[in-house]
N, CA, C and O of each residue as an XYZ file, in Angstrom:
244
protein
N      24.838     11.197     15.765
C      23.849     11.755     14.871
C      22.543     10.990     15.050
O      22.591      9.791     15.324
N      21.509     11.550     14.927
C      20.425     11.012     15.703
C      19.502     10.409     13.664
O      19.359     10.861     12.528
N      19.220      9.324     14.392
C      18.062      9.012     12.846
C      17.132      9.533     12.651
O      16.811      9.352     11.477
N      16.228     10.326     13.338
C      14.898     10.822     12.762
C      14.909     12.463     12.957
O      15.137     13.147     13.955
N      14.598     12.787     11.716
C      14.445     14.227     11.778
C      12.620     14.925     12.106
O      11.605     15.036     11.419
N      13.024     15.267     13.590
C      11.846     15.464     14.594
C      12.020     16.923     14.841
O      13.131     17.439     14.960
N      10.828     17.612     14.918
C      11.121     19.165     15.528
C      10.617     18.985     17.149
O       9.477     18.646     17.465
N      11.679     19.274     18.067
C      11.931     19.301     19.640
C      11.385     20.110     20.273
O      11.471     21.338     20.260
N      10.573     19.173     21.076
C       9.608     20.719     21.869
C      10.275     21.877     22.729
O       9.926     23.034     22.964
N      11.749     20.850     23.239
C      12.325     21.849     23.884
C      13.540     23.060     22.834
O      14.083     22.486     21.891
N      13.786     24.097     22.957
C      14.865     24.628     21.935
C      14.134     25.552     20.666
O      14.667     26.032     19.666
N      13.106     25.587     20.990
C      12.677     25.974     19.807
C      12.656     27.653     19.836
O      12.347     28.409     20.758
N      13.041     27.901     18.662
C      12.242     29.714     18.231
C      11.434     30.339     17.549
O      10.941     31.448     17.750
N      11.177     29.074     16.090
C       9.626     29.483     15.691
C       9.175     28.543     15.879
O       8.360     28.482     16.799
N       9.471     27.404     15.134
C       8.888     26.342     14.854
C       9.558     24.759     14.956
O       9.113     23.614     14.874
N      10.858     25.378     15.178
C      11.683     23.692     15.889
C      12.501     22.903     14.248
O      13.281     21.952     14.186
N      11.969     23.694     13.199
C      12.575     23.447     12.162
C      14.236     23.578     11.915
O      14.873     22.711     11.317
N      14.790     24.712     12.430
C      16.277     24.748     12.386
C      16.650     24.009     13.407
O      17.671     23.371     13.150
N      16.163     23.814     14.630
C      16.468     23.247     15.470
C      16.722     21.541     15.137
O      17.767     20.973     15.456
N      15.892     21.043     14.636
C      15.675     19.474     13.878
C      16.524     19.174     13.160
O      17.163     18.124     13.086
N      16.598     20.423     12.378
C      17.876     19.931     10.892
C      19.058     20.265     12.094
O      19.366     19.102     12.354
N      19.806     20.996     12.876
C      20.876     20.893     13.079
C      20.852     19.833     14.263
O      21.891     19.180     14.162
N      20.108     19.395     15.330
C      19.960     18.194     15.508
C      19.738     16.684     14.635
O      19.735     15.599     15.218
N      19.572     16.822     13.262
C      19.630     15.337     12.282
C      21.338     15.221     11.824
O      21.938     14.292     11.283
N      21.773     16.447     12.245
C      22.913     16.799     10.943
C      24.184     17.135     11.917
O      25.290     17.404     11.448
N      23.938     17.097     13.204
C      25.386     17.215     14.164
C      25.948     18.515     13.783
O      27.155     18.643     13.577
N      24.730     19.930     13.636
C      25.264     21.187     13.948
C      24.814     21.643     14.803
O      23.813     21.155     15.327
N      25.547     23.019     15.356
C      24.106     23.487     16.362
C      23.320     24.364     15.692
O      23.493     24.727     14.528
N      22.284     24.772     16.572
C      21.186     25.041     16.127
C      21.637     26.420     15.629
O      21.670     26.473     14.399
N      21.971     27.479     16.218
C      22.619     28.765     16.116
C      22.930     28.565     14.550
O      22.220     28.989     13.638
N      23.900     27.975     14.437
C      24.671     27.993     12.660
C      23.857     27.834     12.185
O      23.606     28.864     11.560
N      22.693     26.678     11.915
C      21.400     26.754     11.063
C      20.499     27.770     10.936
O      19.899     28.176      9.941
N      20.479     28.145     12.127
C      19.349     29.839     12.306
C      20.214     30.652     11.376
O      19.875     31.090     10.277
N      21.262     30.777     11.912
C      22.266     32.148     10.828
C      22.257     31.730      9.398
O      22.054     32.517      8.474
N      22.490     30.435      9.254
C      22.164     30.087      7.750
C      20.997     30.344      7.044
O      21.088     30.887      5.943
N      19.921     30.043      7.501
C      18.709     30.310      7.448
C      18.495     31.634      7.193
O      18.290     31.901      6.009
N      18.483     32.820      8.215
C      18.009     33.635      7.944
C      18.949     34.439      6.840
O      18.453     35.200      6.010
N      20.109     34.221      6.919
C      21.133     34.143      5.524
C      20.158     33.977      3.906
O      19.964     34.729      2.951
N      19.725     32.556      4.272
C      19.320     32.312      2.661
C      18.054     32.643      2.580
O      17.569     32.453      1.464
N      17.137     33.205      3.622
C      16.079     34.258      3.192
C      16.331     35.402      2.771
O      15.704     35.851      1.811
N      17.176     36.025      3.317
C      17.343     37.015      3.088
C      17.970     37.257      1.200
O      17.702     38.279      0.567
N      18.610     36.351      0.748
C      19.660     36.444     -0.115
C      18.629     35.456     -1.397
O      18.595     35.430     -2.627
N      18.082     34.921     -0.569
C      16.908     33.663     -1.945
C      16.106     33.343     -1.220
O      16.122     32.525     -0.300
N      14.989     34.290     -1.788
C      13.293     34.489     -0.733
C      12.855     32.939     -0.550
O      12.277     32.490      0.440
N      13.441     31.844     -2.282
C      12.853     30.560     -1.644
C      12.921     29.778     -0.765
O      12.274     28.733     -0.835
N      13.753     30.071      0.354
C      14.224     29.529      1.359
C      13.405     29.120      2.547
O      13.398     28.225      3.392
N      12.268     30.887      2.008
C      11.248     30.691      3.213
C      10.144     29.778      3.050
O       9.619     29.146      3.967
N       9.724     29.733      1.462
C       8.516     28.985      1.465
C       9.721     27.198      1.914
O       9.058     26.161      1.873
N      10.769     27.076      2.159
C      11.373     25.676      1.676
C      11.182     25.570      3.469
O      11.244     24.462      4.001
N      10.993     26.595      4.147
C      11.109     26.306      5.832
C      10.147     25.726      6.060
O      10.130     24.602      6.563
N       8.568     26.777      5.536
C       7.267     26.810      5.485
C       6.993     25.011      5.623
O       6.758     24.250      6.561
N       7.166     24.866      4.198
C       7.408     23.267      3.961
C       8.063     22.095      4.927
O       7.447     21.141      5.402
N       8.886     22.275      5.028
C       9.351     21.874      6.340
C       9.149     21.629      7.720
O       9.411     20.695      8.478
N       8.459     23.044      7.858
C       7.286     23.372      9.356
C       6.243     21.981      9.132
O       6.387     21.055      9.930
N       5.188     21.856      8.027
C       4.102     21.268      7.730
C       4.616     19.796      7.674
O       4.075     18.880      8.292
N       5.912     19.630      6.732
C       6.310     18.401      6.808
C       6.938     17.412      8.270
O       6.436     16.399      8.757
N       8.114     18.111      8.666
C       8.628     17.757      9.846
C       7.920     17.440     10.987
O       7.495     18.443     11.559
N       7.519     15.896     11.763
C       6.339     16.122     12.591
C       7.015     16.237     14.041
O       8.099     15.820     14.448
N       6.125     16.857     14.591
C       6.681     16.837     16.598
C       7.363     16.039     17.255
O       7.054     14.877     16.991
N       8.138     16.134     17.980
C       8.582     15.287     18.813
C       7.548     14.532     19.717
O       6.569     15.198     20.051
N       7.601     13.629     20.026
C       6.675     12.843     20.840
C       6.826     13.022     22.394
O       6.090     12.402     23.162
């Protein structure tokens, strides 16, 4: 499990955000995307909580 939660330049599909969390968290990325678009779909706050995330989470170096 990796210590810093970084969005990866490589892997990405919008914004490297699902990609980061299932790289901090030892899932793959796939299950987080499906989760994701899961809890938009089902609890709109999910998206502004990505949004957030996008702005917060900084680049990989």
């Amino acid at each position: 499990m990796s210590s810093a939660l970084v969005r990866p330049r490589q892997g990405r599909i919008i914004a490297g955000v699902c990609a980061a969390v299932a790289h901090r968290f030892g899932f793959t990325p796939t299950t987080v995307r499906v989760l994701t678009v899961l809890l938009v779909l089902f609890a709109g706050l999910s998206l502004w909580a990505y949004i957030l995330l996008w702005i917060v989470i900084p680049n990989e170096e």
